[in-house]
C-alpha positions as CSV (number, residue, x, y, z in Angstrom):
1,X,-29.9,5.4,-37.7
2,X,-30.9,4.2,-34.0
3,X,-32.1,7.2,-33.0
4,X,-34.2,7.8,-36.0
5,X,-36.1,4.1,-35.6
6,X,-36.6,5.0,-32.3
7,X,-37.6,8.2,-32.8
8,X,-40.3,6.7,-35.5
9,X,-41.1,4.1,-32.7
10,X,-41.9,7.2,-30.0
11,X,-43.7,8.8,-31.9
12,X,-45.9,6.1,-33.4
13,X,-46.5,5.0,-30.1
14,X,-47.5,8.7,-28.9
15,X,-50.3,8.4,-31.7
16,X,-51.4,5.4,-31.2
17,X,-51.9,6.2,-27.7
18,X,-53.6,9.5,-28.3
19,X,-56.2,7.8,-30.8
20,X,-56.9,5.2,-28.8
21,X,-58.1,8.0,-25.7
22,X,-60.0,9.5,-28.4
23,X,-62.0,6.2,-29.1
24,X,-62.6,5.1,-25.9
25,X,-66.7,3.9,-25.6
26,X,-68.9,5.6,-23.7
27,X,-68.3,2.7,-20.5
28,X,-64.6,2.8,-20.4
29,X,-64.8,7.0,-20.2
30,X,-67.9,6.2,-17.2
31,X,-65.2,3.9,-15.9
32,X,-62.5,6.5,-15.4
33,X,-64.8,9.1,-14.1
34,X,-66.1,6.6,-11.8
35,X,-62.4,5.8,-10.5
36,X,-61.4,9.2,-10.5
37,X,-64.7,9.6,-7.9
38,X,-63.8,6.6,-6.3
39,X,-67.2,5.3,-6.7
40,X,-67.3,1.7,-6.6
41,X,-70.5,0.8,-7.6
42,X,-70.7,2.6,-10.9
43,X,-67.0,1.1,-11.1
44,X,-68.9,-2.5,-10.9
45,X,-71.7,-1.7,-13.1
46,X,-69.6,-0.2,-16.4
47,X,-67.0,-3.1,-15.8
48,X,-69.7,-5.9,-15.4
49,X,-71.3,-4.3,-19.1
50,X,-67.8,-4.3,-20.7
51,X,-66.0,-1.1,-19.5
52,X,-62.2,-2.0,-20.4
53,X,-60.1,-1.5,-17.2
54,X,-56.8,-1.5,-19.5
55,X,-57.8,1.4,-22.0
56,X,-55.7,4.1,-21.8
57,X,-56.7,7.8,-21.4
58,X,-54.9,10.8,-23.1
59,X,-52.4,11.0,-19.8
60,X,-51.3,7.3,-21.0
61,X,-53.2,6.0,-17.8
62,X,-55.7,3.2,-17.4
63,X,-58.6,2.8,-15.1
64,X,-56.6,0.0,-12.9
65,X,-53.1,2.4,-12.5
66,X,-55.7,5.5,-11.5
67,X,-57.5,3.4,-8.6
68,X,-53.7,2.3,-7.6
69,X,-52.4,5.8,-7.8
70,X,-55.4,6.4,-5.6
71,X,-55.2,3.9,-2.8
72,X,-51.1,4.0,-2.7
73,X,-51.8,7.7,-1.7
């Protein structure tokens, strides 16, 4: 029984994480794309006109764990 809710949970939470990549606005995808370039000043601009730093992409990443991922490298 255990395993099944928690199945149900893994699953939901694999959904929800896929739709929510799907949705992302036009900023928040300029944000990633601008991490993923390391260019800060498009980073500054789509955050300073709402870009979400904590969306999460279709990898389950955000902007802010990319630009960490980035700099611990």
């Amino acid at each position: 029984m255990a395993l099944a809710a928690l199945a149900l949970v893994m699953s939901t939470s694999a959904s929800s994480m896929a739709q929510q990549a799907q949705d992302l606005d036009s900023l928040t995808q300029r944000l990633f794309t601008a991490v993923r370039a390391n260019d800060i000043a498009t980073v500054r601009l789509v955050l300073t006109n709402g870009a979400d730093p904590m969306a999460i992409d279709a990898n389950g990443q955000t902007p802010a764990g990319i630009a960490i991922d980035r700099r611990v490298r």
